[in-house]
N, C-alpha and C positions, 0 to 999 in steps of 0.2 A: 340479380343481386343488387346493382343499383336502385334499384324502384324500392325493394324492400329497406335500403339503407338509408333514400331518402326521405319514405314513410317515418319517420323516426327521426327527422332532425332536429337537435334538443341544443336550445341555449340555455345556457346554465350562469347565474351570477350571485352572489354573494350583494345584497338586498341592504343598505342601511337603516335596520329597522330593527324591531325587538318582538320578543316571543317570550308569550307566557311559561313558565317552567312548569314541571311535574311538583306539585308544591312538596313530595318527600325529598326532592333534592333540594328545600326552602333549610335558610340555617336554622339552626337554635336558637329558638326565642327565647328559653329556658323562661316559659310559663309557669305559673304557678297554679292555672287552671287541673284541672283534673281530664278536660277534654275541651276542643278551644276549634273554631274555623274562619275565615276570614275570608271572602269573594266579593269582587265586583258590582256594584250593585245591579246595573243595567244588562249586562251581560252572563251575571251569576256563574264567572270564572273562578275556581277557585286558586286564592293567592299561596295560601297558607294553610294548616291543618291540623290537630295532634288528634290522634283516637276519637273524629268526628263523627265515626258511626254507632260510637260505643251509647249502650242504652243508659239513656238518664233519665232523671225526675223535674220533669220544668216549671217546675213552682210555677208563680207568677208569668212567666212567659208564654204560658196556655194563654192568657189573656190575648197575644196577639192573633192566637188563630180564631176567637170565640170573636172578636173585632170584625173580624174577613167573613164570617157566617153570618154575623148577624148582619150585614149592610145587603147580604144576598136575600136579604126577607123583608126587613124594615127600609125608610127613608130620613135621613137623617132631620127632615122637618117634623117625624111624627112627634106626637104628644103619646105620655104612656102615663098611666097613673096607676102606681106599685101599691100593692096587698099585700097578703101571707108568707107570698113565694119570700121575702125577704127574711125569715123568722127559719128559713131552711140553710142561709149564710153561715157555713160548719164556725163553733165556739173558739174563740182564741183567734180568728184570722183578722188578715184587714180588712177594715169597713174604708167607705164612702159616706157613712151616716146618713142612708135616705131611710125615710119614716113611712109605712103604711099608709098610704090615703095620699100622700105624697103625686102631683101631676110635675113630667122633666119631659122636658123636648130630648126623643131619641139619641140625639148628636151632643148633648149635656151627659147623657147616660153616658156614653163611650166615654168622654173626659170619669165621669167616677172610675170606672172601668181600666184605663189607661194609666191615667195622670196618679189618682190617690191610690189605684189597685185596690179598689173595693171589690172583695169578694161577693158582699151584697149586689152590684152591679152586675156581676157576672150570674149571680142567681135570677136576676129581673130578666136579663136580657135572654136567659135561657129558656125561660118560662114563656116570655112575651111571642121571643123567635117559633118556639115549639105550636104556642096557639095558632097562629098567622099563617104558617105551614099548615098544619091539619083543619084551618078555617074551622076554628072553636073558640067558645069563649070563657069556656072551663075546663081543668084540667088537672089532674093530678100532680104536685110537684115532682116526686120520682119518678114518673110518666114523661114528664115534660122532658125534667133534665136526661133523663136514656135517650128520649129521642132527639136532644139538640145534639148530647155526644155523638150517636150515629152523624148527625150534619157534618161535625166536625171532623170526622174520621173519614167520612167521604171528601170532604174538602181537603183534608191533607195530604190523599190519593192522589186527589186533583194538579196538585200542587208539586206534585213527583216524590212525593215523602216514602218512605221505605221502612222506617224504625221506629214507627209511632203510632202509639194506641191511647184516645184521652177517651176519660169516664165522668168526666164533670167541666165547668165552662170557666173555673180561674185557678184551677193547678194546685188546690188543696193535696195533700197526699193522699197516694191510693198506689198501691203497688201495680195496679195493672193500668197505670197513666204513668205513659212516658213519651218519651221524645228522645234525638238525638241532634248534636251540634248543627250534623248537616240539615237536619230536615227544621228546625227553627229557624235557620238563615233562608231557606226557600222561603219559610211562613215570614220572615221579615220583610225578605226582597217584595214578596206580595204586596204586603201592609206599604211598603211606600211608592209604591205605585199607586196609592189611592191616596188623591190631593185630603182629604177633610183629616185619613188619620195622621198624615205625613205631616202636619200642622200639628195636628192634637198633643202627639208623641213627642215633639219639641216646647209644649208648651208648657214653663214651671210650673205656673199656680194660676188655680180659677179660681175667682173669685166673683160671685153671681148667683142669683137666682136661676136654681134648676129649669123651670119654666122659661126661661128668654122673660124680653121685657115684654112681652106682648102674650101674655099666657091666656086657656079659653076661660071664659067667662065663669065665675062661682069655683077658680081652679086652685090647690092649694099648693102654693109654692113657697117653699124654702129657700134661705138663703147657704149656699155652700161656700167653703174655703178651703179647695184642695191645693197639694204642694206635691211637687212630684217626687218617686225617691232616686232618680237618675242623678246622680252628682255628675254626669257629665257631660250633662247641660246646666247645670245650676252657678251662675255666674261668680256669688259670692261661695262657692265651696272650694277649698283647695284641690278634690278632684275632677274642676272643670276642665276641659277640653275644648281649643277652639275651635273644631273643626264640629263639634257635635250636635245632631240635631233628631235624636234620640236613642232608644226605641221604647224598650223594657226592662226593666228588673226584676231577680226574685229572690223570694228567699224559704226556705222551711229545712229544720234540721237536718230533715236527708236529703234535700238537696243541695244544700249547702249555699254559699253565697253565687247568684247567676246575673247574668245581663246578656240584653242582645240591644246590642249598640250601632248607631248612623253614623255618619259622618262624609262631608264634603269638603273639596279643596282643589281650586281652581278647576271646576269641574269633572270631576272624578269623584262618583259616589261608591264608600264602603261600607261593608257592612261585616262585621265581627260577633260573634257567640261568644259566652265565657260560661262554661258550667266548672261550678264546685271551685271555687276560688276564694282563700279568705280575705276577710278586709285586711289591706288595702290593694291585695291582689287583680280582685276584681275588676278595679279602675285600672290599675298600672299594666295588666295584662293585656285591657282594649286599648290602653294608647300606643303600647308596644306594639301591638299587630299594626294599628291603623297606621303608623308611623313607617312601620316596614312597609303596608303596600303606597302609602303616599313615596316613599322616599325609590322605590326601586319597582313601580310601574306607570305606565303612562299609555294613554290612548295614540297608538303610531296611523297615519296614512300608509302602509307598504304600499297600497297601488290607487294613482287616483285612475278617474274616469277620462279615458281618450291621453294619457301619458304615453310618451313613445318605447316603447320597447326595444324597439332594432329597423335596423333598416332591410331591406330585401332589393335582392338584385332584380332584376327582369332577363328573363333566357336572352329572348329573342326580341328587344326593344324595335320599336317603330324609329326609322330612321327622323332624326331632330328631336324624340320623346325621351325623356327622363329616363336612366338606365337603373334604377332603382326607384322606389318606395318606402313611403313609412308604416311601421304594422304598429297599431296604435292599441289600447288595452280599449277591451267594450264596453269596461264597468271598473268600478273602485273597490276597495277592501278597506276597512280601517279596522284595526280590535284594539282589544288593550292587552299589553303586554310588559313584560318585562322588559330593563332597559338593560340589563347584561346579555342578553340572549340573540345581539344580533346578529354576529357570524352565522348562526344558524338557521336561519330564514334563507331559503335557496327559491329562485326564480327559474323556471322553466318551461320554452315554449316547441309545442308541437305540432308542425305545421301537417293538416291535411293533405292523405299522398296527392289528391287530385289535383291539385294546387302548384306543385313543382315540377321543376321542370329536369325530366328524368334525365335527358341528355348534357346536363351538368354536375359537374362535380358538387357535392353538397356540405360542405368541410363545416364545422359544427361556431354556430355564429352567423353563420353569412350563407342565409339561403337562396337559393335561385328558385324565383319563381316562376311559372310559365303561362303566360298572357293566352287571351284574356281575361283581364282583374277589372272586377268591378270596383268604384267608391264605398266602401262601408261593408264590402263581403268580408265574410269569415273565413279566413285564414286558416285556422286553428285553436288552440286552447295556449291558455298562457296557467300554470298552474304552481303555488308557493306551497312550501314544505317546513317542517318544523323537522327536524331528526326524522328526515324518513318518512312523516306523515302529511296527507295534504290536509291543509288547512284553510284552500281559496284554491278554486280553481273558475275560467271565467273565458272569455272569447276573446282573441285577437281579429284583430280589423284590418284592411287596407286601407289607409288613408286618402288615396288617392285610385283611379283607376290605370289601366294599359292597354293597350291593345295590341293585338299580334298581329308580328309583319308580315307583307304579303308584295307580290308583283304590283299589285294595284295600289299598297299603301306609298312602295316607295315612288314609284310614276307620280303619284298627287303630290310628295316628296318634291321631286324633284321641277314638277309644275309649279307650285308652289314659291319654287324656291326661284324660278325663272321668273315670276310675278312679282315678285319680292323688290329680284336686283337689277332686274334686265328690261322688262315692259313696262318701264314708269317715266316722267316726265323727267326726275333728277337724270335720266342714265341716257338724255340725249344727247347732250356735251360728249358721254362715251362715245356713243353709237356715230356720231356724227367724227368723232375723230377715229374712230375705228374704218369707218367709210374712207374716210382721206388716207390713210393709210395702206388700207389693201388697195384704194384706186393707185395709189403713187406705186404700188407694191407689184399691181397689175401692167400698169404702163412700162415701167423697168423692164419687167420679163418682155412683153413686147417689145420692145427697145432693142434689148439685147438680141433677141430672137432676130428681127429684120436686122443687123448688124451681123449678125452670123453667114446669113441666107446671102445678103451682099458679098460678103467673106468667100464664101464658096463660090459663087459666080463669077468673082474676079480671077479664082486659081486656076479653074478649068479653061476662060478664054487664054490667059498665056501659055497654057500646055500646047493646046490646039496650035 
């Protein structure tokens, strides 16, 4: 029964640190969104949520995924000089205003694309991407764009998506192109992980020749003047936002007003969805969110690398050796978490039965280990919980090592220890008064001795 109870010895502590919540126990935002999400950027926790799997229409936010397809095909130095495919840019939508015959460095394209949400842009790119992939140089435009959609729909796969089916490359309406909150916050968190658009997206207005300054030879290049429609990044707009540094916007009757929004703040990147929000909704919905998870999470250390845990006793210590050790963590955790949630972060470590030492009592805290302990062996698991759940689990260490006692360790012991105080030059003065002492100590007993022996020699000649 012992071995089995000390297989199981669990320290348990209440952790000063915090923990991500189940975001339906998040408060009321009272959005005016229609469906809204809100997660981490690096870690893609999410903070916050209203009906983020519910199926929507993402207008102009398809642009970010048609972004992430096209850089898996092109390079953003190419040169591309646009045709026909442009004259396929469905009537009434936004342009970028590129021209037929028109030569734009690849990475210019994306800013039409991005920045002015030129649907034309999104027609070039889908054409361009489509030929490149099937290594052609002509192509059918409804040919093209099926099969850049396929791209897309496989990259949103990719990308963990769940609720989304696109049938064109910049989010015109079509009933069977949709998305949902959550799976444009994946396609976001994507998009800024890739330095050239995480730049792009934040950038108001281009102003420049399509082409670069260095365009090929006999190339025709225009000059553009795009403005982005993110008011919140736009400095002189009342809906700027300091912390923001993009992403997209959209708009089309039935999908109503959308954005999928950045934002950083002392390191901590967010990123927010808005579908179906009216102006001035829109804005005020993403500062609201970004606001909640700036103001109530934060990236916590719960455990660094090599921090002490607890201390551990030793059974059977080597006599003068340390009667304990430190069990040190083998590695770190850090997440990001809520800053209300830390009572509930619980620390608990389990030491390997092999490990203890069964002929001690094992009381829950303060374990006995049983030698010999190496430097750097593994103890056990040291494992953190959120409600019940692990959420880190990782190796405890011995800090030090120990060795088990024995006849012979304590003999060296005690050699040792005679070498120490007794067989040295300092401990002649002893020895030397220790001598005069038992000698004075000796002589006495003799002394007394023949003083006796006399003693009795005299009683029996007066009897006689």
């Amino acid at each position: 029964m012992l071995k089995r109870i000390s297989a199981f010895i669990i320290s348990a502590v209440i952790i000063s640190a915090a923990a991500i919540p189940a975001y339906a126990a998040a408060p009321d935002l009272n959005l005016a969104a229609e469906t809204a999400i809100l997660i981490e950027r690096s870690t893609g926790k999410v903070l916050y949520a209203k009906d983020e799997n519910k199926r929507m229409y993402p207008a102009s936010m398809t642009k970010i995924l048609t972004a992430l397809v096209a850089l898996d095909y092109m390079k953003p130095g190419d040169y591309i000089t646009l045709g026909d495919e442009l004259h396929e840019t469905p009537a009434g939508s936004s342009v970028a205003y590129l021209a037929p015959g028109e030569t734009i460095l690849f990475e210019n394209l994306l800013r039409g694309l991005l920045i002015m949400s030129g649907n034309d842009a999104g027609c070039a790119i889908a054409y361009d991407v489509a030929k490149k992939a099937k290594g052609v140089t002509e192509l059918p435009y409804d040919e093209a764009e099926a099969f850049f959609a396929d791209l897309m729909n496989k990259k949103a796969a990719s990308l963990g998506a769940t609720g989304s089916h696109f049938t064109n490359p910049h989010g015109f309406h079509d009933e069977n192109h949709y998305s949902t909150a959550h799976d444009i916050a994946l396609f976001s968190q994507a998009l800024m992980n890739v330095p050239l658009l995480k730049d792009i997206v934040d950038e108001q207005t281009f102003d420049a020749k399509g082409a670069g300054s260095n365009p090929p030879a006999g190339a025709t290049s225009l000059e553009h003047n795009w403005k982005t429609h993110n008011k919140l990044i736009m400095t002189s707009d009342e809906n700027f936002y300091t912390y923001a540094n993009g992403i997209k916007t959209g708009f089309t009757d039935e999908a109503g007003n959308c954005v999928a929004a950045s934002a950083e703040k002392d390191g901590v990147g967010l990123i927010s969805v808005v579908f179906n929000s009216p102006e001035p909704g829109v804005w005020n919905d993403t500062k609201t969110m970004m606001n909640y998870g700036f103001d109530n999470f934060a990236f916590i250390d719960v455990q660094k690398p090599g921090e002490l845990l607890e201390k551990a006793a030793i059974g059977r210590p080597q006599l003068g050796a340390p009667a304990a050790i430190d069990v040190l963590s083998g590695g770190g955790f850090r997440d990001f978490f809520s800053k209300d949630e830390a009572s509930r972060i619980k620390r608990a470590i389990v030491y390997d039965a092999a490990v203890l030492d069964a002929s001690k009592p094992q009381p829950a805290g303060a374990p006995v280990l049983l030698a010999p302990i190496k430097k750097g062996q593994i103890l056990g698991k040291v494992t953190f919980t959120l409600d019940g759940k692990a959420i880190y689990t990782g190796d405890a260490v011995a800090a030090a090592g120990a060795e088990r006692r024995t006849i012979g360790s304590d003999f060296r012991y005690y050699w040792n220890l005679a070498k120490t105080h007794l067989l040295v030059s300092k401990a002649i003065p002893y020895w030397t008064g220790g001598a005069a002492v038992f000698a004075a100590l000796i002589i006495t007993l003799i002394a007394r001795h023949r003083r006796k022996i006399r003693n009795q020699g005299f009683s029996m000649y007066r009897w006689r």
